[in-house]
N, CA, C and O atoms as CSV, one atom per row, in Angstrom:
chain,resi,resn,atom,element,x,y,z
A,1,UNK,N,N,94.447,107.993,112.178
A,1,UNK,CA,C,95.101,107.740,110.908
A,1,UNK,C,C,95.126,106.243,110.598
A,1,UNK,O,O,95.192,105.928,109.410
A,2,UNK,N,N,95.079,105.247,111.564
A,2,UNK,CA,C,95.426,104.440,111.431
A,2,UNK,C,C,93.944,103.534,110.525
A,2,UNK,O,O,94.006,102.695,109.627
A,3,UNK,N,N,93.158,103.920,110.969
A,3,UNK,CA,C,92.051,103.586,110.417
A,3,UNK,C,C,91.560,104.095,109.014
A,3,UNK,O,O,90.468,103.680,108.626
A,4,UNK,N,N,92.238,104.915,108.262
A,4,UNK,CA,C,92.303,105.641,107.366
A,4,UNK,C,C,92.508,104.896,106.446
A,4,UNK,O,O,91.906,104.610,105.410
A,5,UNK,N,N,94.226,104.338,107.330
A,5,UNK,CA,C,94.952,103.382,106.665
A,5,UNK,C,C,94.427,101.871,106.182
A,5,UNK,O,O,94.699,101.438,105.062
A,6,UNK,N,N,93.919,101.385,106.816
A,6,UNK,CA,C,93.336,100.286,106.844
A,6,UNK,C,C,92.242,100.385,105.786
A,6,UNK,O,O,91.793,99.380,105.235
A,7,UNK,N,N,91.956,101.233,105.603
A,7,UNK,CA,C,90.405,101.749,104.773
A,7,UNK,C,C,90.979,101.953,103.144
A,7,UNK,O,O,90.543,101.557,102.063
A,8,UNK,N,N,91.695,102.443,103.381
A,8,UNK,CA,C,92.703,102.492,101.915
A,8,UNK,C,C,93.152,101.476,101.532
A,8,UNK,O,O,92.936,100.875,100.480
A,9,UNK,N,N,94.001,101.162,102.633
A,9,UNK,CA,C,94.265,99.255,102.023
A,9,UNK,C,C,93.409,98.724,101.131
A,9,UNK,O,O,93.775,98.379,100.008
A,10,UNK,N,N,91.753,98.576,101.721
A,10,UNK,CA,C,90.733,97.882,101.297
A,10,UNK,C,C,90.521,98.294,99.953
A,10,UNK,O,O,90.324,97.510,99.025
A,11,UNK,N,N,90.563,99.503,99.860
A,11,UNK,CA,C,90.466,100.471,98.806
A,11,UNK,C,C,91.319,99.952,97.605
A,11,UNK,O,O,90.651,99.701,96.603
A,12,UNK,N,N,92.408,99.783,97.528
A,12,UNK,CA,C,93.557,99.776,96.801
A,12,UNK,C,C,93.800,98.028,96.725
A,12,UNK,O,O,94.511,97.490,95.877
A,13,UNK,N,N,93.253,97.502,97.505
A,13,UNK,CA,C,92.840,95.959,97.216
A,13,UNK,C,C,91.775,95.548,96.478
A,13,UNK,O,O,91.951,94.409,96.048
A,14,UNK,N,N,90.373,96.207,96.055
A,14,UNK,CA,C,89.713,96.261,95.202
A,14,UNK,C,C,90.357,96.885,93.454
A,14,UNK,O,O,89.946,96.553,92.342
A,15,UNK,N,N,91.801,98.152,93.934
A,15,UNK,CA,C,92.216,98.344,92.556
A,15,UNK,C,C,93.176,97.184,92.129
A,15,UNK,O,O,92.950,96.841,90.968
A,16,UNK,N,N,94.214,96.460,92.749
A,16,UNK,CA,C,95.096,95.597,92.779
A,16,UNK,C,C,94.225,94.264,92.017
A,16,UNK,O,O,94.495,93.779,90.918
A,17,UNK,N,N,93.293,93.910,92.800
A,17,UNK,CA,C,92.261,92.749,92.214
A,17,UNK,C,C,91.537,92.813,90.963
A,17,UNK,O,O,90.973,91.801,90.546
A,18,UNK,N,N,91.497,93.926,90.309
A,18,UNK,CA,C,90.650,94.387,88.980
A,18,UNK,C,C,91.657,95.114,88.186
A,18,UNK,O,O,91.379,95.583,87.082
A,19,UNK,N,N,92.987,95.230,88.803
A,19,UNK,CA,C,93.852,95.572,87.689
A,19,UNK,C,C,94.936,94.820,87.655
A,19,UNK,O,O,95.975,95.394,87.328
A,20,UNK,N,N,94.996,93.350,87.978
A,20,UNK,CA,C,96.246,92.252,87.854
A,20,UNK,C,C,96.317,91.566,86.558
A,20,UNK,O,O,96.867,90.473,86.425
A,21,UNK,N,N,95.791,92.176,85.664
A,21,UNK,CA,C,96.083,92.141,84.188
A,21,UNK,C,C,97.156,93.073,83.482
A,21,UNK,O,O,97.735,92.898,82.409
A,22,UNK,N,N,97.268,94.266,84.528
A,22,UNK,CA,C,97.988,95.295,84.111
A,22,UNK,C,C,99.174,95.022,85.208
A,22,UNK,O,O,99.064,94.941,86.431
A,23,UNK,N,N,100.508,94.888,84.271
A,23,UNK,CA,C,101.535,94.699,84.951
A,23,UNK,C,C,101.865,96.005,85.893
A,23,UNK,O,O,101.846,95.971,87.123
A,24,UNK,N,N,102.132,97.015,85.200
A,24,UNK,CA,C,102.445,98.137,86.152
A,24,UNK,C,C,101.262,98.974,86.804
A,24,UNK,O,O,101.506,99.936,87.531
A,25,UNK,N,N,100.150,98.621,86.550
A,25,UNK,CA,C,99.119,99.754,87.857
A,25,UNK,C,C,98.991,98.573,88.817
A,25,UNK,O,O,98.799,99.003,89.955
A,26,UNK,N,N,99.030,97.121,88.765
A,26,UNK,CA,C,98.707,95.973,89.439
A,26,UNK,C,C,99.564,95.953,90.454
A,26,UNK,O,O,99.244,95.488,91.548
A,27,UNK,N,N,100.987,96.559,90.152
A,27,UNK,CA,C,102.180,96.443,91.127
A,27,UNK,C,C,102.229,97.358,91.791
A,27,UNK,O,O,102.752,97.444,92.902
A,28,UNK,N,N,101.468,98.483,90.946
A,28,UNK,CA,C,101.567,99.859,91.974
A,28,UNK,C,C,100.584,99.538,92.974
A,28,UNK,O,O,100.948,99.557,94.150
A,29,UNK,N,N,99.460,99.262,92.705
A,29,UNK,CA,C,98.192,99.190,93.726
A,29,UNK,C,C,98.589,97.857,94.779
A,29,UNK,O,O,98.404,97.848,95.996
A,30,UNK,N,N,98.962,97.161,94.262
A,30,UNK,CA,C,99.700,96.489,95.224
A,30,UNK,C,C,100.628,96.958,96.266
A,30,UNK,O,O,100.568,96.579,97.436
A,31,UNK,N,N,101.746,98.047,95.663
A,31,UNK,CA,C,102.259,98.259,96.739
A,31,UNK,C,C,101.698,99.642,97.699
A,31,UNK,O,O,102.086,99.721,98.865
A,32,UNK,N,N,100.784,100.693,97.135
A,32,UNK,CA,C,100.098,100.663,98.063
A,32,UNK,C,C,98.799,100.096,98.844
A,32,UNK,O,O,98.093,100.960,99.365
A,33,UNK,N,N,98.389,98.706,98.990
A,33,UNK,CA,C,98.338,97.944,99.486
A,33,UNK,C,C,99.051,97.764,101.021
A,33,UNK,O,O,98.622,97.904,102.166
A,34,UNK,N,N,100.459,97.354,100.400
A,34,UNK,CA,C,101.578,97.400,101.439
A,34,UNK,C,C,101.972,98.218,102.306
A,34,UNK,O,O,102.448,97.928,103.403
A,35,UNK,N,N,101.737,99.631,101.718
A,35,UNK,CA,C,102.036,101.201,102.462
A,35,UNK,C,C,101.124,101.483,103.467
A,35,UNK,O,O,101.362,101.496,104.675
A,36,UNK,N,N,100.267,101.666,103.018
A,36,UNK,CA,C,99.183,101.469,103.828
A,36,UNK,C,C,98.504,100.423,105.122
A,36,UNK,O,O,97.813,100.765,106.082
A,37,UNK,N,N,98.904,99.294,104.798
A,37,UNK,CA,C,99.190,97.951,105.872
A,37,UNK,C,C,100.079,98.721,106.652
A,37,UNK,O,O,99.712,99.514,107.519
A,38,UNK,N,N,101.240,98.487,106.344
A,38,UNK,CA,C,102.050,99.323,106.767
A,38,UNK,C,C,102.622,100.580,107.944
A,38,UNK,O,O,103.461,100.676,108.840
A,39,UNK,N,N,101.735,101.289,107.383
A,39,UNK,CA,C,101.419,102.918,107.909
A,39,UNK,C,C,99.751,102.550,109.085
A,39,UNK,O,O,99.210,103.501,109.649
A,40,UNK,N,N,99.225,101.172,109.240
A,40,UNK,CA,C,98.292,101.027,109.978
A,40,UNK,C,C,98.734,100.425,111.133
A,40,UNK,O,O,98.148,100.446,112.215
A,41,UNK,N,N,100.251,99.646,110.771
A,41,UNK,CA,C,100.150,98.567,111.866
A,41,UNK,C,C,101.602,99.472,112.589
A,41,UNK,O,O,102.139,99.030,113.605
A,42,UNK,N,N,102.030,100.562,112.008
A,42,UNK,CA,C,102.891,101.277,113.014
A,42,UNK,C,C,102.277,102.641,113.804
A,42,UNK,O,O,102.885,103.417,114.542
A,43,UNK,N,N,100.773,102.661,113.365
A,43,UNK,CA,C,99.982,103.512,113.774
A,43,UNK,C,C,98.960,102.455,114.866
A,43,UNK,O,O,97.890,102.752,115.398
A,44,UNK,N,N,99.537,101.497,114.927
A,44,UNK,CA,C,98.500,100.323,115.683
A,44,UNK,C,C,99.476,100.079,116.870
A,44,UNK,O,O,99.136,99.705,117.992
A,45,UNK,N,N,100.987,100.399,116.372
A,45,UNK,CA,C,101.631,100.012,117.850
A,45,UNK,C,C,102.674,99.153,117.393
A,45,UNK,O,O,103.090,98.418,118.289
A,46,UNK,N,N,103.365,98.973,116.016
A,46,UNK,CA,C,104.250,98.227,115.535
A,46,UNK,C,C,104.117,97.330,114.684
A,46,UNK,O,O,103.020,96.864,114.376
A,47,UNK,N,N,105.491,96.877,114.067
A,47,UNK,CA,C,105.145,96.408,112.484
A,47,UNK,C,C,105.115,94.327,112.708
A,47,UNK,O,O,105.384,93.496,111.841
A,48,UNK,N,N,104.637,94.049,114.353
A,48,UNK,CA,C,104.658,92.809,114.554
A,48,UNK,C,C,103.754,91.914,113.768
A,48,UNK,O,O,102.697,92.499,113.530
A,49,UNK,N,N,103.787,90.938,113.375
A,49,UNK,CA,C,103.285,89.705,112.924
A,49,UNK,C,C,101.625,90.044,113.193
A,49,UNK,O,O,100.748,90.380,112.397
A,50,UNK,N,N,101.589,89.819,114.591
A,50,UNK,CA,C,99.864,89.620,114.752
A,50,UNK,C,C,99.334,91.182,114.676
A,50,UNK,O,O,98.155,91.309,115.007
A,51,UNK,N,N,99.912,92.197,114.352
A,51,UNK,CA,C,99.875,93.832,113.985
A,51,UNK,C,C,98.598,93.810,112.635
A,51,UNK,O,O,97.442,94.170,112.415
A,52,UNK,N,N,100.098,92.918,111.794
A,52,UNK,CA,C,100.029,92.986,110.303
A,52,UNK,C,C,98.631,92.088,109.816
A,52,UNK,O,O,97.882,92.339,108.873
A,53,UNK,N,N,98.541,90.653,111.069
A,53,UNK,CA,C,97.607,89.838,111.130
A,53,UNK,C,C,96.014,90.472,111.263
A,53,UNK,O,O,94.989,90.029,110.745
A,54,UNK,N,N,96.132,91.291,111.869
A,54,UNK,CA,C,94.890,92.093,112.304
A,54,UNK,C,C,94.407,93.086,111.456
A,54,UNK,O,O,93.247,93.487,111.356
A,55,UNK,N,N,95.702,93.557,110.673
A,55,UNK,CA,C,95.431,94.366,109.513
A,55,UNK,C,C,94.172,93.673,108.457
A,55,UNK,O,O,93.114,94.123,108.017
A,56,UNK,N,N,94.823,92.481,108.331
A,56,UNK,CA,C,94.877,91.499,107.193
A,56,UNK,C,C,93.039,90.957,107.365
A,56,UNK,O,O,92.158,90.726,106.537
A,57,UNK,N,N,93.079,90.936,108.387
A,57,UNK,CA,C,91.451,90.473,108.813
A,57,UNK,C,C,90.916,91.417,108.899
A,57,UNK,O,O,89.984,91.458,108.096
A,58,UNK,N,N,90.989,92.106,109.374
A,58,UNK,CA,C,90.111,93.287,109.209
A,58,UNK,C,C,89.681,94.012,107.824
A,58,UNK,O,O,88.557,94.400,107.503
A,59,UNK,N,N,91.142,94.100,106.947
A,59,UNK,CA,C,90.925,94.617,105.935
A,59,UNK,C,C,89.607,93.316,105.140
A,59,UNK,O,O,88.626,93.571,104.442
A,60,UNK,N,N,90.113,92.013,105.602
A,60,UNK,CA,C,88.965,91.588,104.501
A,60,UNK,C,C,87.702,91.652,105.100
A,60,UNK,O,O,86.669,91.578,104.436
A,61,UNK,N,N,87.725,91.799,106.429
A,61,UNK,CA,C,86.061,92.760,107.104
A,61,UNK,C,C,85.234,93.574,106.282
A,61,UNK,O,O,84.080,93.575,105.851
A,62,UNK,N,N,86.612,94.501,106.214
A,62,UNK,CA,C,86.074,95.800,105.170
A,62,UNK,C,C,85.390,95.278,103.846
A,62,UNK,O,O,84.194,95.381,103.571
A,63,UNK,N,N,86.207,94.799,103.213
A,63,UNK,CA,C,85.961,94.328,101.436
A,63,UNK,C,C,84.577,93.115,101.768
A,63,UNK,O,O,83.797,93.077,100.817
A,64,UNK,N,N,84.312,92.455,102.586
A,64,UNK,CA,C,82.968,92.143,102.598
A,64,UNK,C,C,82.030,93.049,103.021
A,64,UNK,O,O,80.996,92.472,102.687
A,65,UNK,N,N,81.670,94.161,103.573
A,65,UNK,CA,C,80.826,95.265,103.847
A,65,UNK,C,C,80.594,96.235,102.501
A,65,UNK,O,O,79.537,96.700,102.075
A,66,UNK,N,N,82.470,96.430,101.788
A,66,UNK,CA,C,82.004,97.022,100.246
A,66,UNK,C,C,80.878,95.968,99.478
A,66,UNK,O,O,80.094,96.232,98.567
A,67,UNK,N,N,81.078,94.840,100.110
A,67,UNK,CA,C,80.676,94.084,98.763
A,67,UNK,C,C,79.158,93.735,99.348
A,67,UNK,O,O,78.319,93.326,98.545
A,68,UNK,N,N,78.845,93.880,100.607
A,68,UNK,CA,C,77.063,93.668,100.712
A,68,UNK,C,C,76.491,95.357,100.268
A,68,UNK,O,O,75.516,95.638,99.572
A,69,UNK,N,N,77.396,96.227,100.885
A,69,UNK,CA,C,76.755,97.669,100.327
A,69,UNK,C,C,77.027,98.763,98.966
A,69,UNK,O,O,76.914,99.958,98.694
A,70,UNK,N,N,77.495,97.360,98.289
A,70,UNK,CA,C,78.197,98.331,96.865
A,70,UNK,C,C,76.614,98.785,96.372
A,70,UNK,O,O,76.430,100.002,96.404
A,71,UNK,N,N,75.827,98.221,96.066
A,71,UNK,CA,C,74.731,98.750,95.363
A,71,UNK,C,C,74.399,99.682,95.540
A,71,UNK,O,O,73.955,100.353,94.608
A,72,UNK,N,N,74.464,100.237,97.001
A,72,UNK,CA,C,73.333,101.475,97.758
A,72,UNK,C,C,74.974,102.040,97.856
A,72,UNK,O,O,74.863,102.769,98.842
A,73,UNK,N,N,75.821,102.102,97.609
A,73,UNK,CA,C,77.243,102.983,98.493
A,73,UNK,C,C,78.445,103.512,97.049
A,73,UNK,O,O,79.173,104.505,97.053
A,74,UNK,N,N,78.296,102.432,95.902
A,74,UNK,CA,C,78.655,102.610,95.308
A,74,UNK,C,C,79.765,104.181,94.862
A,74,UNK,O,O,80.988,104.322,94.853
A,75,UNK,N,N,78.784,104.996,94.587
A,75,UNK,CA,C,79.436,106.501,94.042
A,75,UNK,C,C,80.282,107.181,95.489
A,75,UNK,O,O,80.935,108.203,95.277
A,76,UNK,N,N,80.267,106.699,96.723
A,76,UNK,CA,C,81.037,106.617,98.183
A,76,UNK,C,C,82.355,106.339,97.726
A,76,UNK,O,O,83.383,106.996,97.560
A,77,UNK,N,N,82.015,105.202,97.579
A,77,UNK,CA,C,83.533,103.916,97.650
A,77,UNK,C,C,84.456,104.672,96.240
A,77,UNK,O,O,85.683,104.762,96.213
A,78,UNK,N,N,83.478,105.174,95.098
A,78,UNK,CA,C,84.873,105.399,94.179
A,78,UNK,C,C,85.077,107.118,94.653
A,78,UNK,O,O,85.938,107.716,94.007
A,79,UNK,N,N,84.478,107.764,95.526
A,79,UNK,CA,C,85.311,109.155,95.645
A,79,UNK,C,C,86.650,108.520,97.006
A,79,UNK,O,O,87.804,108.926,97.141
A,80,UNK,N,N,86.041,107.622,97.681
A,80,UNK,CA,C,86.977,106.624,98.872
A,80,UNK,C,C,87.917,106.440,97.613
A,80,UNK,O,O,88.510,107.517,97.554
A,81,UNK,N,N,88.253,105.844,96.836
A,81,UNK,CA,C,88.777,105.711,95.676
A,81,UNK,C,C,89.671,106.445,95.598
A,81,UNK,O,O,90.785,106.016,95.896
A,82,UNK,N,N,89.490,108.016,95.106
A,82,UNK,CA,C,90.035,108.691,94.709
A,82,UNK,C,C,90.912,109.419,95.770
A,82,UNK,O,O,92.066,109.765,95.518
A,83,UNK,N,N,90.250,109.654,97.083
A,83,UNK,CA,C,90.822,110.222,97.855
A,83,UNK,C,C,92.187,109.163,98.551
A,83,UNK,O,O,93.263,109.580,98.979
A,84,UNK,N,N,91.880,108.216,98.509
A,84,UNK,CA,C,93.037,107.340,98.586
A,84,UNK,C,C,93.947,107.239,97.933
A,84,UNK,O,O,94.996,107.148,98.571
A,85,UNK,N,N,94.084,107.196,96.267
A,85,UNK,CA,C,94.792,107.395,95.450
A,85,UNK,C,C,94.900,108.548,95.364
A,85,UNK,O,O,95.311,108.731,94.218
A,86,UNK,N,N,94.759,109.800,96.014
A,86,UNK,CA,C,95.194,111.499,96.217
A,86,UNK,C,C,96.824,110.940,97.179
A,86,UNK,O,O,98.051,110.968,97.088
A,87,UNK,N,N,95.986,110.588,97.845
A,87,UNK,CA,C,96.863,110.285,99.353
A,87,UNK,C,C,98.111,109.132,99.034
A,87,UNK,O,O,99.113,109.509,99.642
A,88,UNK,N,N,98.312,108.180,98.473
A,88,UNK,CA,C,98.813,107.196,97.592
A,88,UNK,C,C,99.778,107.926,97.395
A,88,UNK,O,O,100.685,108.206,98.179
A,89,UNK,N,N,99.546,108.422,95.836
A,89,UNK,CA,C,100.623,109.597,95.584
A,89,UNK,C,C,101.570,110.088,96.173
A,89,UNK,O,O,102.695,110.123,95.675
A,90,UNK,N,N,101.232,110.640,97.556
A,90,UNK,CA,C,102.116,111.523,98.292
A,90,UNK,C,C,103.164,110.299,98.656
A,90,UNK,O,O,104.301,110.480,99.092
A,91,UNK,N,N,102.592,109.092,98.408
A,91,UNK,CA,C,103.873,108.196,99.192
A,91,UNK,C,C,104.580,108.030,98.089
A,91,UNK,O,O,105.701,108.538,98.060
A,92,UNK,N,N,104.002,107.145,96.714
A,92,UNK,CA,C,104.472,106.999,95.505
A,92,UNK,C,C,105.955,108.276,95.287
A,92,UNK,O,O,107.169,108.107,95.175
A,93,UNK,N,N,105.347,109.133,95.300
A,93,UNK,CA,C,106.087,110.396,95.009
A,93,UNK,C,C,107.493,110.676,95.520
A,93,UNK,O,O,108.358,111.392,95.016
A,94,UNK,N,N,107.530,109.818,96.838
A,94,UNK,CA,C,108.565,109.602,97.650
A,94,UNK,C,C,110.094,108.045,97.276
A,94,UNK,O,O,111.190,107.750,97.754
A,95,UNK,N,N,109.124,107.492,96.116
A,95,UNK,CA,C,109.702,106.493,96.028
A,95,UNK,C,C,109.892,105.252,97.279
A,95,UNK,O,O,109.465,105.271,98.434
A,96,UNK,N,N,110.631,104.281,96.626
A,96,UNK,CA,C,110.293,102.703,97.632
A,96,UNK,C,C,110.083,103.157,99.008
A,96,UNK,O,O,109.113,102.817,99.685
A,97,UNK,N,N,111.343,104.205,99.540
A,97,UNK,CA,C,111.448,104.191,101.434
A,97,UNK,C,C,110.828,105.322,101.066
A,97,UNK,O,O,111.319,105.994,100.159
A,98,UNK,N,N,109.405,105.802,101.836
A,98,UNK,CA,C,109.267,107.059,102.096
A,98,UNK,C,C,109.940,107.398,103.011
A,98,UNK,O,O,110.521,106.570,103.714
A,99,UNK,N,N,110.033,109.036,103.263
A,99,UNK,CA,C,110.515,109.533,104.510
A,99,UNK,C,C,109.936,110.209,105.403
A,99,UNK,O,O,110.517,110.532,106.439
A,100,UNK,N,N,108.499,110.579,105.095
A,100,UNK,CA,C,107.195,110.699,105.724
A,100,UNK,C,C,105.867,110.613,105.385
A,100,UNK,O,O,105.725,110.490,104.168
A,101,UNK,N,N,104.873,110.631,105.990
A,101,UNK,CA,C,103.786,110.568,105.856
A,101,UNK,C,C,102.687,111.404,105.184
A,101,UNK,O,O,101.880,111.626,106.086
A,102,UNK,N,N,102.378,111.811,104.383
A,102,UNK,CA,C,101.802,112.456,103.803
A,102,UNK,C,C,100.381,113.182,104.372
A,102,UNK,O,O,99.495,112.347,104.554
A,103,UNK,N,N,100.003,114.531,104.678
A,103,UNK,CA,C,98.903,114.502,105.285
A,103,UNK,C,C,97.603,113.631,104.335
A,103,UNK,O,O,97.615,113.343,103.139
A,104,UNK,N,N,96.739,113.414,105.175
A,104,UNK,CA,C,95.446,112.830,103.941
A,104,UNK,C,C,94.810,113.705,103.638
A,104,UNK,O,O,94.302,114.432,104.491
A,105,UNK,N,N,94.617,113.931,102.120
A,105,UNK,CA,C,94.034,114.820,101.612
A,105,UNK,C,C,92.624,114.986,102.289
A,105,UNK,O,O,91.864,114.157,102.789
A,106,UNK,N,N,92.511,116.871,102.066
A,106,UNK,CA,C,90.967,117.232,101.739
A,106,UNK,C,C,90.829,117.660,100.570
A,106,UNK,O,O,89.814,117.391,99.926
A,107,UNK,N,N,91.599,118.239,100.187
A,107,UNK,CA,C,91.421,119.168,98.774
A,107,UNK,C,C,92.255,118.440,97.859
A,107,UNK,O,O,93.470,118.610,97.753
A,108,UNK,N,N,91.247,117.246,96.898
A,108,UNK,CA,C,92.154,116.499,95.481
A,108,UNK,C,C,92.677,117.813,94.816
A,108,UNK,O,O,92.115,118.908,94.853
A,109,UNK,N,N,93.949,117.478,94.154
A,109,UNK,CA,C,94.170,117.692,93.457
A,109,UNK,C,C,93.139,117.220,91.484
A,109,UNK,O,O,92.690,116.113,91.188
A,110,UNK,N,N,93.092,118.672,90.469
A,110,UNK,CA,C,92.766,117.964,89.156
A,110,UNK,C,C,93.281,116.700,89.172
A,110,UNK,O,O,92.697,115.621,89.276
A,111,UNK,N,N,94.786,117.032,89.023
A,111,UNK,CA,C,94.850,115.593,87.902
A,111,UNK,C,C,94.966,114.256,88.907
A,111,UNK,O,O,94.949,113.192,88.288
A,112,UNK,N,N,95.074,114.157,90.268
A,112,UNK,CA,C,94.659,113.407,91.146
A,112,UNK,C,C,93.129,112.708,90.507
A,112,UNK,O,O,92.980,111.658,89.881
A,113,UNK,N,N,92.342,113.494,90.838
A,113,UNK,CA,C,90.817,113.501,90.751
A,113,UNK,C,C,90.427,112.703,89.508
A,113,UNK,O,O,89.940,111.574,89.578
A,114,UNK,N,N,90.720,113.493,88.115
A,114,UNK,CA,C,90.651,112.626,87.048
A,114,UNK,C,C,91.364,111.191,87.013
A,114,UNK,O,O,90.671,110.186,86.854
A,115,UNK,N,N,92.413,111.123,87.126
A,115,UNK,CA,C,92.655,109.732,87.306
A,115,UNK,C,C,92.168,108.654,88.103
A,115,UNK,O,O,91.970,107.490,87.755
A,116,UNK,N,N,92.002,109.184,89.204
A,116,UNK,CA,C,91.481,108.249,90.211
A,116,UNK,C,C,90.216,108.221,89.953
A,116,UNK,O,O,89.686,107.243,90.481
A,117,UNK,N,N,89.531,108.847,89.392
A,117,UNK,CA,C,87.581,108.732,89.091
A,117,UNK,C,C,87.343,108.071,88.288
A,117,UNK,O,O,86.236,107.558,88.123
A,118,UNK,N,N,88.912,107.813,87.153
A,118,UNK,CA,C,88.826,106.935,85.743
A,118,UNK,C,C,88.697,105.511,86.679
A,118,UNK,O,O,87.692,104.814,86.818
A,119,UNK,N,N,90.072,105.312,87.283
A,119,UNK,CA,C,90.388,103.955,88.359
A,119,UNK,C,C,89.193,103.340,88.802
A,119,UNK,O,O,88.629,102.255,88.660
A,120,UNK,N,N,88.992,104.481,89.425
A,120,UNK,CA,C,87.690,103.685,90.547
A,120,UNK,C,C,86.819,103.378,90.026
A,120,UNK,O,O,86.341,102.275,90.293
A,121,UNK,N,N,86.246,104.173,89.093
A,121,UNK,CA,C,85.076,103.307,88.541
A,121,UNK,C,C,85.506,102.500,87.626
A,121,UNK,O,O,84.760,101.521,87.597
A,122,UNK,N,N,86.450,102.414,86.762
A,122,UNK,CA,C,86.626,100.750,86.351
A,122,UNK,C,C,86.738,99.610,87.385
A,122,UNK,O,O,86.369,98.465,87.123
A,123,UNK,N,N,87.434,100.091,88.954
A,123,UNK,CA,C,87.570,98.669,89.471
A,123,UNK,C,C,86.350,98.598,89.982
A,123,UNK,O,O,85.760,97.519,90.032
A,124,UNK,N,N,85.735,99.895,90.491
A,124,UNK,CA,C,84.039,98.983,91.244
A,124,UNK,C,C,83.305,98.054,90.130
A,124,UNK,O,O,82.593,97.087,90.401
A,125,UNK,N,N,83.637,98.567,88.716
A,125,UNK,CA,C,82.082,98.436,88.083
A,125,UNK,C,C,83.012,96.835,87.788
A,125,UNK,O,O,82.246,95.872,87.766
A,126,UNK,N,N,84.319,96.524,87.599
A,126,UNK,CA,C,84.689,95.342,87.224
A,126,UNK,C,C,84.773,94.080,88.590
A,126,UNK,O,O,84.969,92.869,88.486
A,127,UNK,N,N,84.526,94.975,89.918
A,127,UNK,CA,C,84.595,94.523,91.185
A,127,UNK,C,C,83.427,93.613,91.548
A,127,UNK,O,O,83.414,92.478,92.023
A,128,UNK,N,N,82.198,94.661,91.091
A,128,UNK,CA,C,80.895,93.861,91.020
A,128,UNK,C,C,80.528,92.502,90.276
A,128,UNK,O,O,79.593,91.775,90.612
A,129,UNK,N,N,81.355,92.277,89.270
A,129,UNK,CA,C,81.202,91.097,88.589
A,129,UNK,C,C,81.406,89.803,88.912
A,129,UNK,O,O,81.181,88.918,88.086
């Protein structure tokens, strides 16, 4: 899971970065951002400093690998997209403190799906720029 987590982060740091024009999806994707950090570094062994540190590097590991293989990976990264923002939700839904973990989706939900397919491909195609 924990790697899931971390993967989403990255995920939701590409929506946060292409939607910080928009006050409220910018804050949402931001904070899952945070949830997800979060939910990696207590799935890593605790919510310590060099936990969160390792998150933090790694995640920008990730976002340079989206960004040498967006061309060839592209239509990947926005269903990664969506299935993250499936999974998102379940925390969102819970408000600021969740009280558990949400399984990670297999089966999107519609209106999951549509939204997040709108998302993702605005932030890849505005990501690439």
């Amino acid at each position: 899971m924990a790697k899931q987590a971390l993967h989403c982060s990255a995920i939701f740091t590409v929506f946060a970065e292409t939607h910080a024009d928009d006050a409220v999806l910018g804050k949402q994707f931001a904070q899952g951002v945070e949830i997800f950090t979060a939910l990696y570094a207590k799935e890593s062994g605790g919510e310590s400093a060099a936990i969160r540190q390792e998150a933090a590097t790694q995640r920008a590991a990730l976002l340079q690998q989206f960004r040498e293989q967006l061309a060839d990976r592209e239509p990947y990264l926005r269903e990664d997209g969506v299935v993250c923002g499936a999974w998102a939700d379940g925390f969102f839904a819970q408000g600021n403190d969740y009280a558990f973990v949400p399984v990670y989706p297999k089966v999107i939900g519609m209106g999951a799906r549509q939204k997040y397919t709108k998302i993702a491909a605005d932030a890849f195609t505005r990501w690439k720029k």
